[in-house]
N, CA and C atoms as an extended XYZ file, in Angstrom:
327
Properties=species:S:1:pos:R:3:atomname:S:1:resname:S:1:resid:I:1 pbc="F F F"
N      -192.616      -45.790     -101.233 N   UNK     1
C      -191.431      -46.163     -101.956 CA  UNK     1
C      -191.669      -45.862     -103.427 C   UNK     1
N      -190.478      -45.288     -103.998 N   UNK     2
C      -191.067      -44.796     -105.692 CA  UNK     2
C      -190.266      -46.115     -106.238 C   UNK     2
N      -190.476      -45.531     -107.473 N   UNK     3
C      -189.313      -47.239     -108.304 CA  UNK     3
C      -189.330      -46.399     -109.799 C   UNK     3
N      -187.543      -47.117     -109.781 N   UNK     4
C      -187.162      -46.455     -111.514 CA  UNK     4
C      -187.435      -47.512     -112.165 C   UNK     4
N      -187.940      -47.267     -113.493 N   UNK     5
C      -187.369      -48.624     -114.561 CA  UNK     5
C      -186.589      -48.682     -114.672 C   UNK     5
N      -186.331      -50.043     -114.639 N   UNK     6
C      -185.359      -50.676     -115.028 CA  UNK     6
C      -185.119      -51.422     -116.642 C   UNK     6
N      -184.452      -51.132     -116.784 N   UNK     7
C      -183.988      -51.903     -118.202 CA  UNK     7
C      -183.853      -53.362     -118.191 C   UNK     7
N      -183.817      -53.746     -119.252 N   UNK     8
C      -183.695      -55.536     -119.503 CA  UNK     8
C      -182.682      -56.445     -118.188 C   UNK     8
N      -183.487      -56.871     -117.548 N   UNK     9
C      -182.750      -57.581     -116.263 CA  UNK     9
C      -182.371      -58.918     -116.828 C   UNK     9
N      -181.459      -59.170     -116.297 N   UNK    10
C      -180.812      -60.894     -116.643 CA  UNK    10
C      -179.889      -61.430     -115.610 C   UNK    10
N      -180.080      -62.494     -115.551 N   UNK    11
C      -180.168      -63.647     -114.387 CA  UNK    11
C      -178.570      -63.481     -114.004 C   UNK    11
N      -177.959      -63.184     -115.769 N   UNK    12
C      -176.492      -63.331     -115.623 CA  UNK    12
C      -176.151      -61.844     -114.262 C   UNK    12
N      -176.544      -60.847     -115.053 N   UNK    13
C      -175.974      -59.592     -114.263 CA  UNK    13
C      -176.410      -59.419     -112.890 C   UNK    13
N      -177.108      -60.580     -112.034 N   UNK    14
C      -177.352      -60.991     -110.780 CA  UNK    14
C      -176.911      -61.420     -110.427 C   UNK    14
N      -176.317      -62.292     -111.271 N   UNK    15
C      -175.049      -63.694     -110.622 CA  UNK    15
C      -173.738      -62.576     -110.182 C   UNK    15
N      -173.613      -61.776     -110.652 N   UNK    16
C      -172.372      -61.489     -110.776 CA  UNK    16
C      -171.927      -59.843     -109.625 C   UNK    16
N      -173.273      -59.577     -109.602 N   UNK    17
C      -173.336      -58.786     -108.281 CA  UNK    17
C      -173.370      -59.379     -106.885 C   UNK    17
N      -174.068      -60.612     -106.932 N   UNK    18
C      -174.682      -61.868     -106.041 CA  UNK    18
C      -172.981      -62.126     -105.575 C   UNK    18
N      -172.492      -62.488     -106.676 N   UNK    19
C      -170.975      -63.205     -106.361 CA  UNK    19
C      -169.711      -62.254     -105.927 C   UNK    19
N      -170.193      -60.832     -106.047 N   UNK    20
C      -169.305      -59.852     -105.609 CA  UNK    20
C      -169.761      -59.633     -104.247 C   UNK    20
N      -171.123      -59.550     -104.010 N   UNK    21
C      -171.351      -58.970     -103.069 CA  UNK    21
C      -170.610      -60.293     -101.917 C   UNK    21
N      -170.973      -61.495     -101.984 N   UNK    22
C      -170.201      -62.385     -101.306 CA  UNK    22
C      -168.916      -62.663     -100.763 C   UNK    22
N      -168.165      -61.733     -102.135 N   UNK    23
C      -166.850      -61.912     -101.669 CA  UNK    23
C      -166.477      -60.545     -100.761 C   UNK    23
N      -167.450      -59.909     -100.826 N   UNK    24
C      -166.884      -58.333     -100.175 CA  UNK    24
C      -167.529      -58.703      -98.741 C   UNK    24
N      -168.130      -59.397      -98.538 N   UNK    25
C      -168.827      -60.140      -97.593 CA  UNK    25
C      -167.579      -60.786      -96.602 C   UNK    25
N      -167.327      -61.849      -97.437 N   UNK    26
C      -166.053      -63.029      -96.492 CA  UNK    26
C      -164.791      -61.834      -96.649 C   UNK    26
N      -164.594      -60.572      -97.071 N   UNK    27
C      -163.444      -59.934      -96.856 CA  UNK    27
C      -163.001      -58.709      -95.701 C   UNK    27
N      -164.459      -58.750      -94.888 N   UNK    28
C      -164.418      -57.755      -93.888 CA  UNK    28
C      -165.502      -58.401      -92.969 C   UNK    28
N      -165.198      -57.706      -91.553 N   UNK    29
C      -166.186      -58.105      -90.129 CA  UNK    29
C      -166.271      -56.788      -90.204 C   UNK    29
N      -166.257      -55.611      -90.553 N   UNK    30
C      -167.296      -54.288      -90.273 CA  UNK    30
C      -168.993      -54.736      -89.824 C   UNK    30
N      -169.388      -53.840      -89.011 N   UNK    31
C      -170.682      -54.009      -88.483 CA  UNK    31
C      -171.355      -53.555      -89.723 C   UNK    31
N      -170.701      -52.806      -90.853 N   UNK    32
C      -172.278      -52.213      -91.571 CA  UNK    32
C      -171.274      -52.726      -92.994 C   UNK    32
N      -172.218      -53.164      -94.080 N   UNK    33
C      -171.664      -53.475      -95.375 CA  UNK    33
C      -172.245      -52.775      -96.508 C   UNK    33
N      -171.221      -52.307      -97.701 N   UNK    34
C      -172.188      -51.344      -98.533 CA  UNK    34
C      -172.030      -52.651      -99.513 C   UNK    34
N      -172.896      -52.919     -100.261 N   UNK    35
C      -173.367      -53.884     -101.517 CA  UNK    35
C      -173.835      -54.056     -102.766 C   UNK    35
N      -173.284      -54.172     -103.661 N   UNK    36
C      -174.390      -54.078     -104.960 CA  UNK    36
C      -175.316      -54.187     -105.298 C   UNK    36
N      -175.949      -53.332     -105.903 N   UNK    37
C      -178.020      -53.919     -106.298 CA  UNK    37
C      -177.228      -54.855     -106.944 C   UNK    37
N      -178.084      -55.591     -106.379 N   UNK    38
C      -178.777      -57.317     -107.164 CA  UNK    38
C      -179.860      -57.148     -107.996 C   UNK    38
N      -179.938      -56.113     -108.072 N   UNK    39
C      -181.548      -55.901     -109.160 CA  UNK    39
C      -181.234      -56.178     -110.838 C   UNK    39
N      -179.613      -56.578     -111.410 N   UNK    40
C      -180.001      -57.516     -112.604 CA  UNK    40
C      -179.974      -56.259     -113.849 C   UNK    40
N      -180.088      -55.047     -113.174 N   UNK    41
C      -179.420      -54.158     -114.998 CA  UNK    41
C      -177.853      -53.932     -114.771 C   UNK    41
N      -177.584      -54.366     -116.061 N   UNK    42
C      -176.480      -54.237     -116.529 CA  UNK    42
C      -175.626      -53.304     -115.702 C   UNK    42
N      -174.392      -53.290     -115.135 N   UNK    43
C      -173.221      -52.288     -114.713 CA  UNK    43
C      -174.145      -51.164     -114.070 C   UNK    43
N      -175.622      -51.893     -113.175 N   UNK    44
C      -175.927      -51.094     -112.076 CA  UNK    44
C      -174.972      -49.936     -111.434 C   UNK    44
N      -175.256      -48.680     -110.986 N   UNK    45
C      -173.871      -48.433     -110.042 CA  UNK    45
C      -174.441      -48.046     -108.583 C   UNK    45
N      -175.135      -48.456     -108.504 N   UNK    46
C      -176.175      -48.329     -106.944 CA  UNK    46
C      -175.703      -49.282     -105.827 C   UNK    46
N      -175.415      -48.927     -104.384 N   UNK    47
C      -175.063      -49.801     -103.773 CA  UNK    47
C      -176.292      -49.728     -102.854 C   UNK    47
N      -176.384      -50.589     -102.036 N   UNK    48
C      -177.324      -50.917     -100.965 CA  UNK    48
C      -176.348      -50.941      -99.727 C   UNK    48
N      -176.656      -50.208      -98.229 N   UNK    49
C      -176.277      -50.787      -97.469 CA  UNK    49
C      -176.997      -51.159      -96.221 C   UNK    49
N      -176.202      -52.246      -95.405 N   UNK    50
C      -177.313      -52.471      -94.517 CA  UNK    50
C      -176.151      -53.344      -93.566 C   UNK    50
N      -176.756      -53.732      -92.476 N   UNK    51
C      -175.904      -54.250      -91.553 CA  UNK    51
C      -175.510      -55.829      -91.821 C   UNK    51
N      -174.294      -56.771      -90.719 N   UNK    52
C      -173.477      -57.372      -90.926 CA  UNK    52
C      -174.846      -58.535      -90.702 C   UNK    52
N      -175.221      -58.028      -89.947 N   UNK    53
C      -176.489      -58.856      -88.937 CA  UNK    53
C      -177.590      -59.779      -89.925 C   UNK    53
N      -178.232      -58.286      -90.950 N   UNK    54
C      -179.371      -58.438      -91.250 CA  UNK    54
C      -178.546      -59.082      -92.643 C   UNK    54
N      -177.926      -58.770      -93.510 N   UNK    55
C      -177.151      -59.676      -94.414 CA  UNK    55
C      -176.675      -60.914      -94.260 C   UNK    55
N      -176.230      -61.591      -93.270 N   UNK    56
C      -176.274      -63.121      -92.629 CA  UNK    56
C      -177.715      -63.832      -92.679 C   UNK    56
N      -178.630      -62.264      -91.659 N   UNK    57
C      -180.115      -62.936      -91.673 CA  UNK    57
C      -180.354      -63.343      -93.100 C   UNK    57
N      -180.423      -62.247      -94.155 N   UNK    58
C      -180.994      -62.597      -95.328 CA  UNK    58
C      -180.308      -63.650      -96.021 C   UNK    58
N      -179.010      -64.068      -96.131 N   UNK    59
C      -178.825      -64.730      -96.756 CA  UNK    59
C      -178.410      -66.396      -96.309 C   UNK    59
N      -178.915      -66.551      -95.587 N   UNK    60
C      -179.212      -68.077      -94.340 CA  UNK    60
C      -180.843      -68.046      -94.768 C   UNK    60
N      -181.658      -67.281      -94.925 N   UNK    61
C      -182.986      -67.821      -95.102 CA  UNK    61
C      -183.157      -67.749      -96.866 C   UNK    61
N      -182.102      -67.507      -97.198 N   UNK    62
C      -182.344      -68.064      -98.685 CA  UNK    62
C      -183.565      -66.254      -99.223 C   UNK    62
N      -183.753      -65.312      -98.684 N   UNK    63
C      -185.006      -65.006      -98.851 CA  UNK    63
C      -185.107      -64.101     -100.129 C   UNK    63
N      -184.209      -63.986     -101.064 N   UNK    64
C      -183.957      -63.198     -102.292 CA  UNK    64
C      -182.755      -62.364     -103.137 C   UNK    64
N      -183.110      -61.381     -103.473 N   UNK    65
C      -182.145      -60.975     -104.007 CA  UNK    65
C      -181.539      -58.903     -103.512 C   UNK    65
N      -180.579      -58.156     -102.918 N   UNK    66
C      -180.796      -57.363     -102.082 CA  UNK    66
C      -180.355      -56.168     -103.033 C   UNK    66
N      -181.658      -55.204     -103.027 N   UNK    67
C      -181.587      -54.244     -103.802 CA  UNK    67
C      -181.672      -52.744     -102.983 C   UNK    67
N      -181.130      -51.534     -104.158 N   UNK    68
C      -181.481      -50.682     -103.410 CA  UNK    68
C      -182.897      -50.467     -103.334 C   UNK    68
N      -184.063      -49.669     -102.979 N   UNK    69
C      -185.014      -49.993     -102.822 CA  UNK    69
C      -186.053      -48.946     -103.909 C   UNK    69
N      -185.548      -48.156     -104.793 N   UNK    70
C      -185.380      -47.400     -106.012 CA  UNK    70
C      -185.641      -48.392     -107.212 C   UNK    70
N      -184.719      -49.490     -106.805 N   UNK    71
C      -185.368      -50.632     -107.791 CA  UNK    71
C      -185.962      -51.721     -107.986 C   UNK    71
N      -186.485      -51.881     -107.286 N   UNK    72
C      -187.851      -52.393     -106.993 CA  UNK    72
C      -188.867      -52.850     -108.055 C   UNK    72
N      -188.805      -54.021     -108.561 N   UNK    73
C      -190.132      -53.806     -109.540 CA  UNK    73
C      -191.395      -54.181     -108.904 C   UNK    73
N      -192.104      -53.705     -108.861 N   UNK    74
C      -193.425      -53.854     -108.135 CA  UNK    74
C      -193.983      -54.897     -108.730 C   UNK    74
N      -194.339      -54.706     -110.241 N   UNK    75
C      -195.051      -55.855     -110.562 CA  UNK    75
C      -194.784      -57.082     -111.202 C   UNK    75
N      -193.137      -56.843     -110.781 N   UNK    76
C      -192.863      -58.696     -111.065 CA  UNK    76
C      -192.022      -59.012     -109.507 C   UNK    76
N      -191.914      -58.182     -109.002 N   UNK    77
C      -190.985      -58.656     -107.765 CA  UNK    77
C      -191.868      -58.266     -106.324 C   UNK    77
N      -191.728      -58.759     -105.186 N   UNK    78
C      -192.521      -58.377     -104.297 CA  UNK    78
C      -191.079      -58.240     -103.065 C   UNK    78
N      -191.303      -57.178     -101.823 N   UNK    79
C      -190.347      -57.168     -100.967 CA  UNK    79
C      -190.926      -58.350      -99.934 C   UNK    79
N      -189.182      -58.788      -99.814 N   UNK    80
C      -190.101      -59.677      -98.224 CA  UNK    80
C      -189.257      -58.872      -97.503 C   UNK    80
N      -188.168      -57.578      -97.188 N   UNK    81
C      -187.686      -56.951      -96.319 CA  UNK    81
C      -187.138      -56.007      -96.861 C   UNK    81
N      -187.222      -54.719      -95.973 N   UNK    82
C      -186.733      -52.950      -96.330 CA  UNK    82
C      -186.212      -52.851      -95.266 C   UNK    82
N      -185.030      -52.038      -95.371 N   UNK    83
C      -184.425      -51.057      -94.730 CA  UNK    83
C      -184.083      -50.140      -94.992 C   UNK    83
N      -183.484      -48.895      -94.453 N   UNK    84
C      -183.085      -48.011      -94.715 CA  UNK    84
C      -182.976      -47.403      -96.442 C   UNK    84
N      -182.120      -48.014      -96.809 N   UNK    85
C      -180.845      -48.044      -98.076 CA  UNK    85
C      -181.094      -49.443      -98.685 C   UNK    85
N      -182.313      -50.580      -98.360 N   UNK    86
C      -181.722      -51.632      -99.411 CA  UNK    86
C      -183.732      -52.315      -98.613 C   UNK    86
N      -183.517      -52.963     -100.215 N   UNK    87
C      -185.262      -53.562     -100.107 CA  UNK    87
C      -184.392      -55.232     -100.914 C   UNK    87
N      -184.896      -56.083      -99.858 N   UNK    88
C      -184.826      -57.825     -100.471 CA  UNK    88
C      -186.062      -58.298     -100.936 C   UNK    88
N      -185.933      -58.625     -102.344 N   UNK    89
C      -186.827      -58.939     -103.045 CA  UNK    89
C      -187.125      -60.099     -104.036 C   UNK    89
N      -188.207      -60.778     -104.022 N   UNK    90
C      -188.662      -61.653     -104.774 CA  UNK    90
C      -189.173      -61.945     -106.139 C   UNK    90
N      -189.073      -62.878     -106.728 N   UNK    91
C      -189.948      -62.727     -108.199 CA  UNK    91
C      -191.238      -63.185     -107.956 C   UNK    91
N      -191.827      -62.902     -108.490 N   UNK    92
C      -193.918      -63.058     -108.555 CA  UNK    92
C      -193.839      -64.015     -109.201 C   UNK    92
N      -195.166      -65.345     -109.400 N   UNK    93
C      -195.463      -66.188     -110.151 CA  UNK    93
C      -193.993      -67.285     -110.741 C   UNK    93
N      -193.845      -67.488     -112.160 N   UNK    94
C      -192.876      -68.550     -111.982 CA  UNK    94
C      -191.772      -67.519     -111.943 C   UNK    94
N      -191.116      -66.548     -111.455 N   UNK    95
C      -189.655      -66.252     -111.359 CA  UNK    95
C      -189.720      -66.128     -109.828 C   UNK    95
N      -190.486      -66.518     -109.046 N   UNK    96
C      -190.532      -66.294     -107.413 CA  UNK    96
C      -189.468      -66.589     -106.774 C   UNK    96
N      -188.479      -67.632     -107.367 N   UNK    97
C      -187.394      -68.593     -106.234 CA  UNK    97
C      -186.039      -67.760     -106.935 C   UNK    97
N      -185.276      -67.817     -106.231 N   UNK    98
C      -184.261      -66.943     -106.105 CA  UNK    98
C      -182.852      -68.447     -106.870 C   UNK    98
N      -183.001      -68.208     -108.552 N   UNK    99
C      -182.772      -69.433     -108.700 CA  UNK    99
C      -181.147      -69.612     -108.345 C   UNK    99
N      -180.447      -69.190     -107.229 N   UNK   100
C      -178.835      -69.458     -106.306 CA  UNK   100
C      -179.523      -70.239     -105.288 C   UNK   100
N      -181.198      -70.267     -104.576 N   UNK   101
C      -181.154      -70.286     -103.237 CA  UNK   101
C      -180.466      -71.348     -102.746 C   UNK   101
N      -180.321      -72.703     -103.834 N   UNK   102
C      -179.838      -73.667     -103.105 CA  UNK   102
C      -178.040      -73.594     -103.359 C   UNK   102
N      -177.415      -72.296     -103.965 N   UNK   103
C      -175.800      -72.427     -103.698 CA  UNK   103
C      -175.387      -71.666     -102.687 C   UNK   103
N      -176.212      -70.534     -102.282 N   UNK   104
C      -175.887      -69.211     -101.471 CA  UNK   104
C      -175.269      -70.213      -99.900 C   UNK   104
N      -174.219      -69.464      -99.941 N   UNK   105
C      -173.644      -69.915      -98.852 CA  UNK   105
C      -174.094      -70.173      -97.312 C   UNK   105
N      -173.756      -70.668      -96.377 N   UNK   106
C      -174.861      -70.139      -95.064 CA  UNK   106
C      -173.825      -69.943      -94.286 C   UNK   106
N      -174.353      -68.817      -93.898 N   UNK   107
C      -172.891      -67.872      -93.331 CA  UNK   107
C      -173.254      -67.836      -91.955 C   UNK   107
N      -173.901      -69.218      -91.278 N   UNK   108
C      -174.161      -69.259      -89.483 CA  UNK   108
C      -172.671      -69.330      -88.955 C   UNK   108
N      -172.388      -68.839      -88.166 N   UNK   109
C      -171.477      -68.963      -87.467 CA  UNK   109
C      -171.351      -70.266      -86.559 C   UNK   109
């Protein structure tokens, strides 16, 4: 996996991909969803996609934030899952917790 830099990431420009990607989420049952990096630079224009399945999975276990996999920071973020088109990823040391995990919706059926 290679990885671009990324420019100055902020919590805000996560929230706000985080909160799009959600609503594009509750607005279709398609089996496959295309999504915004969550990776936090500014007016990203990268989408991630990945299935209806594994996007429920990821976001019921709380397990990060879903990027394309290009952006990636290695040495502050670690993957806990890759696919195809999109890597879910963590912060290292104190940015590790995914600080939504306790609003993110739980989308069990």
């Amino acid at each position: 996996m290679t990885t671009t830099p990324i420019r100055r990431t902020t919590s805000g420009e996560r929230e706000l991909a985080l909160d799009a990607n959600e609503r594009a989420w509750s607005m279709t049952d398609a089996d496959s969803i295309e999504l915004d990096c969550e990776c936090g630079r500014a007016a990203c224009p990268e989408t991630a996609e990945l299935s209806r399945q594994a996007y429920e999975r990821i976001r019921n276990s709380r397990a990060g934030f879903i990027v394309v996999p290009e952006h990636v920071r290695l040495g502050t973020e670690r993957v806990t899952e890759a696919g195809d088109r999109y890597a879910v990823v963590q912060g290292k040391g104190p940015a590790r917790r995914n600080p939504r995990a306790m609003m993110l919706p739980d989308h069990r059926s």
